[in-house]
Residue frames as qw, qx, qy, qz and C-alpha x, y, z in Angstrom:
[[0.978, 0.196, -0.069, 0.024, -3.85, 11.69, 17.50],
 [0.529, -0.608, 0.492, 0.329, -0.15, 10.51, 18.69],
 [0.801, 0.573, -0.124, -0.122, 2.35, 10.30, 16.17],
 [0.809, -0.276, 0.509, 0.104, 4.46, 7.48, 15.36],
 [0.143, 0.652, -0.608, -0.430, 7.45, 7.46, 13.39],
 [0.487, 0.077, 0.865, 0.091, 6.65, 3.32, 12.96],
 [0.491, 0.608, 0.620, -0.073, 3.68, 4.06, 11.25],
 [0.204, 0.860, -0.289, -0.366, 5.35, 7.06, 8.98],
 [0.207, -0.518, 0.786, 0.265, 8.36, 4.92, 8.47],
 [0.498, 0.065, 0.856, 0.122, 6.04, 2.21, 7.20],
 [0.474, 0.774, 0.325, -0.266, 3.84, 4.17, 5.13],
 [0.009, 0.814, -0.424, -0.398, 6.77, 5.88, 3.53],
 [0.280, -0.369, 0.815, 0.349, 8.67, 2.45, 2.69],
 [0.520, 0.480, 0.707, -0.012, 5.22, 0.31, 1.56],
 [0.475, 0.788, 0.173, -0.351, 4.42, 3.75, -0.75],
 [0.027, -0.696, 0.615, 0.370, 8.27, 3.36, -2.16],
 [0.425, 0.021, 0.887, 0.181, 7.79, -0.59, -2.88],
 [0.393, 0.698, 0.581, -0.147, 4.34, 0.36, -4.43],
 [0.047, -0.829, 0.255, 0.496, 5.87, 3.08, -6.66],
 [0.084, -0.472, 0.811, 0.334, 8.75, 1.18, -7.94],
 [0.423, 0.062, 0.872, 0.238, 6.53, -1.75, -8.48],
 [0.471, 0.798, 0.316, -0.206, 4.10, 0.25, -10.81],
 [0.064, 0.823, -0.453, -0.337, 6.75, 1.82, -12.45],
 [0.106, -0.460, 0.822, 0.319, 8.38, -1.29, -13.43],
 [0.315, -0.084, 0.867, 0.376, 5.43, -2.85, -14.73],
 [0.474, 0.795, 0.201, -0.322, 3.56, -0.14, -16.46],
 [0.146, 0.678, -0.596, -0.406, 7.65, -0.11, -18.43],
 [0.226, 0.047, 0.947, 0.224, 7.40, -4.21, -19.18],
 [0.376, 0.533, 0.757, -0.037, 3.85, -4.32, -20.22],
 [0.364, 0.888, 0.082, -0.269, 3.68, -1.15, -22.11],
 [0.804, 0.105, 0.179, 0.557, 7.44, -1.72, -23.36],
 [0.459, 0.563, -0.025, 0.687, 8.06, 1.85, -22.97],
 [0.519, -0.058, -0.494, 0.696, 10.00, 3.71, -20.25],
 [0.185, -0.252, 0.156, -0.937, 8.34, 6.92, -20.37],
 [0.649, -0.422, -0.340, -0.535, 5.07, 5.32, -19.40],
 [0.773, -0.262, -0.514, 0.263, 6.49, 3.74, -16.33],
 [0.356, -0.031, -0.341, 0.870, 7.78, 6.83, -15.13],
 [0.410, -0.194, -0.040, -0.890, 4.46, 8.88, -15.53],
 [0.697, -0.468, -0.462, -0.286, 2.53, 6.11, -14.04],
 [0.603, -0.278, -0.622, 0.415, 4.58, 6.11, -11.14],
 [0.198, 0.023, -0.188, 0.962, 4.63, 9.88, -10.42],
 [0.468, -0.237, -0.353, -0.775, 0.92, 9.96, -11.27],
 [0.726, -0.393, -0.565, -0.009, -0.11, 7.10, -9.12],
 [0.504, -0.209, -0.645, 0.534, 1.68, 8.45, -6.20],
 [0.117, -0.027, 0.248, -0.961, -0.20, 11.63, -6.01],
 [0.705, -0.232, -0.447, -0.499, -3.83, 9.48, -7.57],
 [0.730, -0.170, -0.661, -0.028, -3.00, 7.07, -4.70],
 [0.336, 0.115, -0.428, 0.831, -2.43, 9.31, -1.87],
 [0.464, -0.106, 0.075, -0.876, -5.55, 11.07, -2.20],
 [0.659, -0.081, -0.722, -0.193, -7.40, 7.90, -2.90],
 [0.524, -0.201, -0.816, 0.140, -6.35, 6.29, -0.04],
 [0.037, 0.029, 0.491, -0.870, -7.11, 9.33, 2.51],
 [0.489, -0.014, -0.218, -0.844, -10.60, 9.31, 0.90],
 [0.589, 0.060, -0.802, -0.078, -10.65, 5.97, 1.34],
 [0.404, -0.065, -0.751, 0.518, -9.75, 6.01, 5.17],
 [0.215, -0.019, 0.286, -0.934, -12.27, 8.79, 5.78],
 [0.578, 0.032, -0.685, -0.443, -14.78, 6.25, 4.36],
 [0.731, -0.125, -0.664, 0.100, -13.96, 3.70, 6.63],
 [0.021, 0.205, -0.433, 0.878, -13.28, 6.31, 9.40],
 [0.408, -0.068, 0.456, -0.788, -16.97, 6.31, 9.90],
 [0.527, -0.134, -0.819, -0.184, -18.21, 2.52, 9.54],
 [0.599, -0.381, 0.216, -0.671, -19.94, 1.02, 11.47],
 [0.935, 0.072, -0.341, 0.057, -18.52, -2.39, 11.13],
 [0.785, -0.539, 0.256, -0.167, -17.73, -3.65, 14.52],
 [0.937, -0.045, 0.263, 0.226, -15.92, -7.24, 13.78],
 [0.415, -0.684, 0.472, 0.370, -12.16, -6.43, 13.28],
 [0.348, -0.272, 0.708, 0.551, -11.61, -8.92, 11.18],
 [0.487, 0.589, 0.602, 0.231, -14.50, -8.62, 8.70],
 [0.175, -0.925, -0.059, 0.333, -13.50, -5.01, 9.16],
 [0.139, -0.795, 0.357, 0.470, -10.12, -5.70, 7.67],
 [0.389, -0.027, 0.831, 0.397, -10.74, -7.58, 5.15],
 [0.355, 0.830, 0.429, 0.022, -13.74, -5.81, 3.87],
 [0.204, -0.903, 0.087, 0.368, -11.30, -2.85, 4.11],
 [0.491, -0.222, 0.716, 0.444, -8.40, -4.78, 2.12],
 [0.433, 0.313, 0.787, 0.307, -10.19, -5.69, -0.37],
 [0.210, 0.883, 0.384, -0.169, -12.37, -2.46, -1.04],
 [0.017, -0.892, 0.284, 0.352, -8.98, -0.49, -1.41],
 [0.395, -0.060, 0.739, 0.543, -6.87, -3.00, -3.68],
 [0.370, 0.673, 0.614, 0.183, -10.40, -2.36, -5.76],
 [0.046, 0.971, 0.110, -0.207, -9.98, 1.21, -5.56],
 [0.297, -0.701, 0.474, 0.442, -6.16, 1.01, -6.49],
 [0.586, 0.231, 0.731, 0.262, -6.67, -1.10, -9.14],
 [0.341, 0.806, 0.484, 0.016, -9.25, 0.69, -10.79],
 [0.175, -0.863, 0.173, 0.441, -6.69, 3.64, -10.26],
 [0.566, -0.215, 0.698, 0.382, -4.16, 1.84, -11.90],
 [0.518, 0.184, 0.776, 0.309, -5.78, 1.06, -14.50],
 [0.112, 0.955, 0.251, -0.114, -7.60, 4.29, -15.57],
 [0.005, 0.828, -0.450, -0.335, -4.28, 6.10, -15.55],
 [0.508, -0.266, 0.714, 0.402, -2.65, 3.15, -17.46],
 [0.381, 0.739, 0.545, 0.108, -5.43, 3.87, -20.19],
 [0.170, 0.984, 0.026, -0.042, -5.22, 7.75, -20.21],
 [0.290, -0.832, 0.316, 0.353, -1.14, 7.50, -20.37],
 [0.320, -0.167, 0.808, 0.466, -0.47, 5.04, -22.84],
 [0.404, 0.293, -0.369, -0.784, -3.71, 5.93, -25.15],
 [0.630, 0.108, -0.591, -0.492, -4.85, 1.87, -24.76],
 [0.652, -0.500, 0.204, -0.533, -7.33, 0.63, -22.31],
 [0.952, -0.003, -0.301, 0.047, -5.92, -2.86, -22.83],
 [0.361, 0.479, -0.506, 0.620, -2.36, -1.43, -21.97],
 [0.140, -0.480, 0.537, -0.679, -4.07, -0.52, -18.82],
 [0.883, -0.309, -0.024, -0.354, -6.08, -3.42, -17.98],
 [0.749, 0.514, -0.352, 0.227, -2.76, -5.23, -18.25],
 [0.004, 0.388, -0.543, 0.745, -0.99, -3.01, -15.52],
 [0.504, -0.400, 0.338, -0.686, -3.85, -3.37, -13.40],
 [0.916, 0.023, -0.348, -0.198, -4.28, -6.91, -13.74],
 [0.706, 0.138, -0.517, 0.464, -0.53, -8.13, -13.07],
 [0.029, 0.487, -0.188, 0.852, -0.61, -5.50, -10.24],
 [0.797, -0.483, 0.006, -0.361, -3.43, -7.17, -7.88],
 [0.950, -0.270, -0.148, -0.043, -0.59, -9.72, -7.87],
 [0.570, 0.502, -0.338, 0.555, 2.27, -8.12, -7.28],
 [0.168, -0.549, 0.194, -0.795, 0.99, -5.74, -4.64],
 [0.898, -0.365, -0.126, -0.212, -0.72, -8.88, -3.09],
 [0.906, 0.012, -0.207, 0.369, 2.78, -10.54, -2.76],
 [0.345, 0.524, -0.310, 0.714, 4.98, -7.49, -2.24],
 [0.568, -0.590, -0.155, -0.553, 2.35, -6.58, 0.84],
 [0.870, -0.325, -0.355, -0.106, 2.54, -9.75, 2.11],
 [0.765, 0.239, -0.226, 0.553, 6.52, -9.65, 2.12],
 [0.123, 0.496, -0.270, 0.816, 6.58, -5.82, 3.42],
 [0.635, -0.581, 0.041, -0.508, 4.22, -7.06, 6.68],
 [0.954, -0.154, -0.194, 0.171, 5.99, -9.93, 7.34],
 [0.530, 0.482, -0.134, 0.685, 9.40, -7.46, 7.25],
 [0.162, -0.544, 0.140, -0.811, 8.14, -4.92, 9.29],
 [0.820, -0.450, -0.258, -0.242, 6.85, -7.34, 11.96],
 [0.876, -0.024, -0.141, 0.462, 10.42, -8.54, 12.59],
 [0.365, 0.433, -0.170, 0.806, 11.67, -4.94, 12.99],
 [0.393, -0.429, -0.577, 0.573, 11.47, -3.29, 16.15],
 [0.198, 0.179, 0.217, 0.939, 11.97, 0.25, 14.78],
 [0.329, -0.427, -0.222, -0.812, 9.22, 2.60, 16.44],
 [0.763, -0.439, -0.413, -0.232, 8.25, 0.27, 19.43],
 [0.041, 0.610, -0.356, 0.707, 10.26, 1.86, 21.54],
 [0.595, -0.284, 0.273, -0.701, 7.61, 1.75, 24.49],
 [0.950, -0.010, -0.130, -0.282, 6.52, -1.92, 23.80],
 [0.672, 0.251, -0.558, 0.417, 10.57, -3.20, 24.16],
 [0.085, -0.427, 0.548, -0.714, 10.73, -1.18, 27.57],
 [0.707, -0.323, 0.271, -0.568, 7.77, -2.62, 28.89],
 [0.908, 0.182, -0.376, 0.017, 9.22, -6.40, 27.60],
 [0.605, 0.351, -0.537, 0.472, 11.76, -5.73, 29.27],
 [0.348, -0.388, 0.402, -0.753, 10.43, -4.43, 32.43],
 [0.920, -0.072, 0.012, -0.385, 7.86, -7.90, 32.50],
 [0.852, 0.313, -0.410, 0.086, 11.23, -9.80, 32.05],
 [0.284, 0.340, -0.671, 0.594, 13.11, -8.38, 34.88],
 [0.596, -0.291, 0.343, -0.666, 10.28, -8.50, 37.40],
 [0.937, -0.015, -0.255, -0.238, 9.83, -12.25, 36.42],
 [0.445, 0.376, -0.690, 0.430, 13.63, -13.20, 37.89]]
């Protein structure tokens, strides 16, 4: 498998947004700080494994169609983060509501923050190296 600093660079930044935004609203909804800081340090090692477990999952589908592909795919892992979420927002603050709470506001943050960090990362070149050369190679051969 080739590796690509894009795809590092994004993982890296999305896992930083995701982080920060647990963190800040396991501390609002639980109204204490320490719990925002252990959910975030906890989630990023629960959500790491998760999601590799996840991708080995989907590693060997058998769903064909792309796009039901990525939307079954979407949707299976927000479930799986959630649930994450919310489990550790239980076992850290001592009250499952606390964590239904986190996990709740969380589908819609992460839904919106997502949206915001694809749209971002579209617009950035960073890692596409290859793909600008060849633009630019299809641009000078048109003249």
């Amino acid at each position: 498998m080739k590796f690509s600093k894009r795809h590092l660079a994004k993982t890296i930044t999305w896992r930083i947004i995701g982080t920060l935004d647990t963190m800040l609203l396991s501390w609002f909804i639980s109204g204490d700080f320490s719990i925002g800081m252990q959910m975030g340090l906890y989630e990023m090692v629960t959500k790491m494994v998760l999601y590799y477990l996840h991708e080995r999952v989907w590693f060997k589908s058998t769903i064909k169609s792309s796009n039901k592909r990525h939307i079954l795919k979407t949707f299976s892992w927000r479930g799986v983060g959630t649930l994450d979420t919310i489990i550790l927002g239980w076992v850290i603050s001592g009250n499952p509501l606390t964590g239904l709470k986190i996990g709740g506001a969380e589908v819609v943050t992460k839904m919106l923050l997502y949206f915001g960090h694809e749209k971002l990362w579209y617009r950035i070149n960073f890692g596409l190296d290859q793909r600008n050369k060849r633009k630019q190679v299809k641009n000078v051969n048109e003249l």
